[in-house]
C-alpha positions in Angstrom: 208.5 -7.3 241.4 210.9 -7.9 244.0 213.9 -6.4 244.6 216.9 -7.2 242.1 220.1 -8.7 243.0 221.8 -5.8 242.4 219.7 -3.4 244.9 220.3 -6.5 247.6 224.0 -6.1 246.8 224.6 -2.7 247.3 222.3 -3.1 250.6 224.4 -5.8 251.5 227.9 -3.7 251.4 226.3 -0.5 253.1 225.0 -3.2 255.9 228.6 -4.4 256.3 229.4 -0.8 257.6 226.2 -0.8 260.4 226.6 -1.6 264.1 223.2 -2.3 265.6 222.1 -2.5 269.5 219.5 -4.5 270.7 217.6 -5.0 274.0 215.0 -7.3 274.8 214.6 -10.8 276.1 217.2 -13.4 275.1 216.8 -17.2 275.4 218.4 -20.3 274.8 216.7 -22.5 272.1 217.3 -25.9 272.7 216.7 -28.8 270.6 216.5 -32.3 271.4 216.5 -34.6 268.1 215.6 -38.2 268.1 213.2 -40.9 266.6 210.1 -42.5 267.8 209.7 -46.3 267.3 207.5 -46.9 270.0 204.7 -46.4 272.4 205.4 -46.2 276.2 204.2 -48.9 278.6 203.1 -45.9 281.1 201.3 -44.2 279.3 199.7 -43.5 275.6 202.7 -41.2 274.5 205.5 -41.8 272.3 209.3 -43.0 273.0 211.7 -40.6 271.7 215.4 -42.2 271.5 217.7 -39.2 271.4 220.3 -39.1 268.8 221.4 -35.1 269.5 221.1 -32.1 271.1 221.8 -29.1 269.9 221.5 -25.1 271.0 221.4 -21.7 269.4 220.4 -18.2 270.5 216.7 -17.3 271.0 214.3 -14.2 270.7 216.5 -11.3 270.8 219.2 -13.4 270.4 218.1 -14.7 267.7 217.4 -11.1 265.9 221.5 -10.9 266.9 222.2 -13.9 265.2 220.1 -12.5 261.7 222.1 -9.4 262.1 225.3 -10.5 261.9 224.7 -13.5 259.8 223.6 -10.4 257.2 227.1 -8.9 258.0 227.1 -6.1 260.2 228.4 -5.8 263.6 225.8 -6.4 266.9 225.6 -6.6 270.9 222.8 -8.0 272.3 221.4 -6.7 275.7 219.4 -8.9 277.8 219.1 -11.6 281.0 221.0 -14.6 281.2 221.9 -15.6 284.6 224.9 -17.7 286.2 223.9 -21.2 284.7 224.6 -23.7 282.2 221.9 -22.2 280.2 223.5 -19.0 280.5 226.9 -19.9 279.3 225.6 -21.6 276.5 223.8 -18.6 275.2 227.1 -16.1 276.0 229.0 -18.5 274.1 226.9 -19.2 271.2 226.4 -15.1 270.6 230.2 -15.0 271.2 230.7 -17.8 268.5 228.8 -15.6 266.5 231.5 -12.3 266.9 228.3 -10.7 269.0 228.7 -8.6 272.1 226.7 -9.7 274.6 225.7 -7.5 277.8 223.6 -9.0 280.5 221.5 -7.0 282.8 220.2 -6.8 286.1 217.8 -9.9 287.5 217.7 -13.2 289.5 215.7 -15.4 287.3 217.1 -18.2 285.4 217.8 -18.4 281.8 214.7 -18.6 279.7 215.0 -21.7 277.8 212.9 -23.3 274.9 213.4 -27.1 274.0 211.8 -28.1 271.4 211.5 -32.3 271.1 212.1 -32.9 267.2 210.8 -36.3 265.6 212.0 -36.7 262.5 212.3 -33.2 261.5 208.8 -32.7 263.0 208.0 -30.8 266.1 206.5 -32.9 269.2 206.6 -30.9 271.7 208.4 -27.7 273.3 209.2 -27.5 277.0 209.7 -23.9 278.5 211.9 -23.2 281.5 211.9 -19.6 282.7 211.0 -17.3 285.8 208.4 -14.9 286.5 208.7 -11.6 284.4 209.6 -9.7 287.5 212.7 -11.9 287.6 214.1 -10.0 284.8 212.9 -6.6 285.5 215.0 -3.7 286.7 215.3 0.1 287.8 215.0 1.4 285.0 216.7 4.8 286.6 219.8 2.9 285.4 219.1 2.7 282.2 221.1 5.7 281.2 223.9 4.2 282.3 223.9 1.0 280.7 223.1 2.0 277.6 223.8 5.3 276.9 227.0 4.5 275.1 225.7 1.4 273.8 222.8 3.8 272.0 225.8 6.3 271.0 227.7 3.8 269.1 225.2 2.5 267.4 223.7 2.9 263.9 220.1 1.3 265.1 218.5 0.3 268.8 216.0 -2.9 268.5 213.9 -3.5 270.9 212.9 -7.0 270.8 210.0 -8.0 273.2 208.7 -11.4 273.8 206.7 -10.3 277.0 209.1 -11.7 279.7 209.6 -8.9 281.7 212.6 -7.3 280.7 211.2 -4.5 278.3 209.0 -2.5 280.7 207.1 1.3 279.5 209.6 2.9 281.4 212.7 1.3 280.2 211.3 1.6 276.1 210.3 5.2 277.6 214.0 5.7 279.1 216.1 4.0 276.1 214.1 5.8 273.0 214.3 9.0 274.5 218.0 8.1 274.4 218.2 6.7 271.2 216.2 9.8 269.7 218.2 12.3 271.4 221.4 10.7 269.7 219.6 10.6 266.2 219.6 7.0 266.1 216.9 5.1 264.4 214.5 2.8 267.0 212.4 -0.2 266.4 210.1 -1.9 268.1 208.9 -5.9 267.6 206.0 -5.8 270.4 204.1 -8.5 271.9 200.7 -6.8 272.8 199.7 -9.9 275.6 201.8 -7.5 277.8 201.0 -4.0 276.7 203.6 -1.4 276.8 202.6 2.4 276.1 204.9 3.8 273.2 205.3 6.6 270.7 206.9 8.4 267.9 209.2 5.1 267.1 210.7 4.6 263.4 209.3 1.7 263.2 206.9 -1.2 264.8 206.5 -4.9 263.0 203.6 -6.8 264.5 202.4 -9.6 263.4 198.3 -9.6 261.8 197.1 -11.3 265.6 199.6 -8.6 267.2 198.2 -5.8 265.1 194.6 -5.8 266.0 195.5 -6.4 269.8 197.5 -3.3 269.3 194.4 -1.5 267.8 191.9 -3.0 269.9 189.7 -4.2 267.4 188.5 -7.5 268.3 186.9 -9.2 264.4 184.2 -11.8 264.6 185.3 -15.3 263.3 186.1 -15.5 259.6 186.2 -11.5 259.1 188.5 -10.0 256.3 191.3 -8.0 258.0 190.3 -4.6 258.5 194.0 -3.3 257.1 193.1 0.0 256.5 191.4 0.9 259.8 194.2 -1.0 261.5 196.9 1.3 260.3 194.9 4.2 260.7 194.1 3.2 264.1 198.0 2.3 265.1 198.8 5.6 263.9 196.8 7.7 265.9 197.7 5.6 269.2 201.5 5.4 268.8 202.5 7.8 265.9 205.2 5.3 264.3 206.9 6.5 261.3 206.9 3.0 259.8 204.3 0.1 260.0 205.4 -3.2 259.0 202.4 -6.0 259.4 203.9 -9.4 258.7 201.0 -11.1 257.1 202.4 -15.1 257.1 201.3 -16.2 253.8 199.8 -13.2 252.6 203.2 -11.6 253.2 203.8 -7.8 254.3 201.2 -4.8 254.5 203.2 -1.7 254.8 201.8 2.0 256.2 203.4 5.2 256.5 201.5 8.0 258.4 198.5 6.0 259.2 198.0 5.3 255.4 199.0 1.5 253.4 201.7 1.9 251.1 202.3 -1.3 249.8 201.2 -5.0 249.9 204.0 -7.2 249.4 203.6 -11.1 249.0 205.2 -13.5 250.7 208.5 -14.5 248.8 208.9 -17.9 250.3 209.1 -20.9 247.5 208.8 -23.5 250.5 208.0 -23.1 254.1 209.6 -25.9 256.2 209.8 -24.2 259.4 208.8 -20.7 260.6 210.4 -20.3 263.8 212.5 -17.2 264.2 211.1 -15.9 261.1 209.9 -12.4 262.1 213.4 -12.1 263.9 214.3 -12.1 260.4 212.4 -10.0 259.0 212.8 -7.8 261.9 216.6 -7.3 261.8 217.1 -7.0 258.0 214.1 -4.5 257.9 215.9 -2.6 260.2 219.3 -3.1 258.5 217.8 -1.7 254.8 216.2 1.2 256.6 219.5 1.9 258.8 221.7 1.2 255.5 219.9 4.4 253.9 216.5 2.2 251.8 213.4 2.9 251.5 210.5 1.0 253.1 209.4 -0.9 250.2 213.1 -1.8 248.9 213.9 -2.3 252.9 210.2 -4.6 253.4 211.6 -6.7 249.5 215.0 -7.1 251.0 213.3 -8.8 254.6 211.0 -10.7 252.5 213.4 -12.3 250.8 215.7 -13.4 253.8 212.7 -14.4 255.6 212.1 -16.6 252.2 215.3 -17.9 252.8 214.9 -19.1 256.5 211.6 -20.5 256.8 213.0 -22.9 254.1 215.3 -24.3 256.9 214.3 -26.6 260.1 214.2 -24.7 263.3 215.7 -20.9 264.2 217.9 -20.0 261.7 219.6 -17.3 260.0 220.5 -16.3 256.3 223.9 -15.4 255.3 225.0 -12.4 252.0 225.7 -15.3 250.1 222.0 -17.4 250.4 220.3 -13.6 249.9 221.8 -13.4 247.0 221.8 -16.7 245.6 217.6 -16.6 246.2 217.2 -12.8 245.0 219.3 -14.3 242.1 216.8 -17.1 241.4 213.5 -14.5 241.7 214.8 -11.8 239.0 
């Protein structure tokens, strides 16, 4: 049993209320739409005659775009830099009613174009710098986000290993965020290990979650869930453990222990990307809004249902929660 349409309502007016920070690496997704007809002459690849082109917010911007497409009130903290790229991103979050701040670097703006043939993915082309291109002091930290972290209900840290979320600035802006009494989470991306503990909450993905352990599994292994959470536990002490499962759906631990399996919700998966941005920012907005884990873990499982029924990064909106928590009761 999910969760009812009337849990998901009540959620969604406390959520209206929430203002929630986050910090990590933003990018501009960009996408190219066209159709293939033809082989090329040069080589054994395909034509593509563009029709469109289109652009939203990436990675952290993306978990921006999620949280105030569920209604509550964001600004997104991250790199852009002083390019076309860069505007297109500030605008698209300001479109949005989002606050965006950028910080320190010289890199250019990470962008991801992904070549779309008839509503199928060819190809994606990535355009960023070095990770050291968007890393800074992080003596400076304090300033920049100490009354970001004050004046908000919840601090995301969104990490897709491009340098700007180093162990000292997680290290510098929880420490921050705890002192104020504000509830931290954490979206890692264990390729680039950063050293945390004592967060409220940490959603890896299955692959992400036995990097994070260190257990390596032998080809066609079951997943070890219970060791895994016992294990992440005892390294970084989170409150909550969120392991988004993909079609086995969410695995849920508190105190090194599983609480809950939850299955996936989706009725048709179409596209997944941006889908644990999803998850991630209305997990975070049911937890901040006062839920529990398992109502807060139905509640993202359902607007993750939503979005990976769409084509490309999307987001879900009160009314399309409702409409598909409506349809499940």
């Amino acid at each position: 049993m999910g969760i009812s349409l009337k849990e998901a309502s009540a959620l969604l007016r406390k959520i209206a209320k929430l203002r929630i920070l986050v910090i990590g690496d933003v990018m501009l997704d960009r996408y190219v739409w066209g159709d293939a007809t033809r082989i090329s002459p040069e080589a054994p690849v395909p034509v593509i005659d563009v029709d469109r082109e289109t652009w939203t917010a990436g990675g952290a911007g993306n978990v921006g775009l999620n949280i105030a497409a569920l209604g509550a009130r964001c600004t997104v903290v991250g790199y852009y830099g002083n390019d076309e790229a860069g505007r297109k991103l500030h605008a698209t979050l300001a479109s949005h009613h989002i606050r965006s701040v950028t910080t320190p670097g010289a890199g250019q703006t990470i962008v991801k174009t992904r070549v779309m043939v008839q509503h199928q993915q060819l190809c994606r082309i990535d355009r960023e710098s070095p990770p050291a291109a968007y890393q800074f002091n992080p003596d400076i930290a304090t300033k920049l986000f100490k009354k970001e972290i004050a004046a908000a209900d919840a601090v995301i840290l969104s990490d897709y290993a491009k340098g700007i979320l180093t162990e000292e600035l997680v290290e510098r802006v929880s420490g921050l965020a705890r002192a104020a009494g504000k509830f931290v989470a954490l979206d890692p991306k264990p390729r680039r290990p950063l050293k945390f503990r004592d967060l409220d909450l940490i959603t890896p993905n299955k692959r992400e979650s036995l990097q994070l352990a260190g257990i390596e599994l032998p080809p066609h292994t079951p997943f070890p869930a219970a060791d895994v959470c016992a294990r992440l536990h005892e390294i970084y002490r989170t409150r909550h453990l969120v392991i988004t499962m993909g079609e086995d759906g969410m695995l849920l631990s508190e105190r090194g222990r599983i609480s809950k399996r939850i299955p996936t919700a989706a009725r048709e998966v179409f596209d997944v990307s941006g889908a644990g941005d999803t998850s991630l920012a209305a997990l975070v907005l049911a937890l901040a809004a006062g839920a529990k884990l398992e109502t807060a873990a139905h509640f993202a499982n359902a607007a993750a249902g939503v979005v990976v029924g769409k084509l490309g990064t999307a987001t879900v909106t009160p009314a399309e929660l409702r409409s598909y928590v409506a349809h499940e009761s």
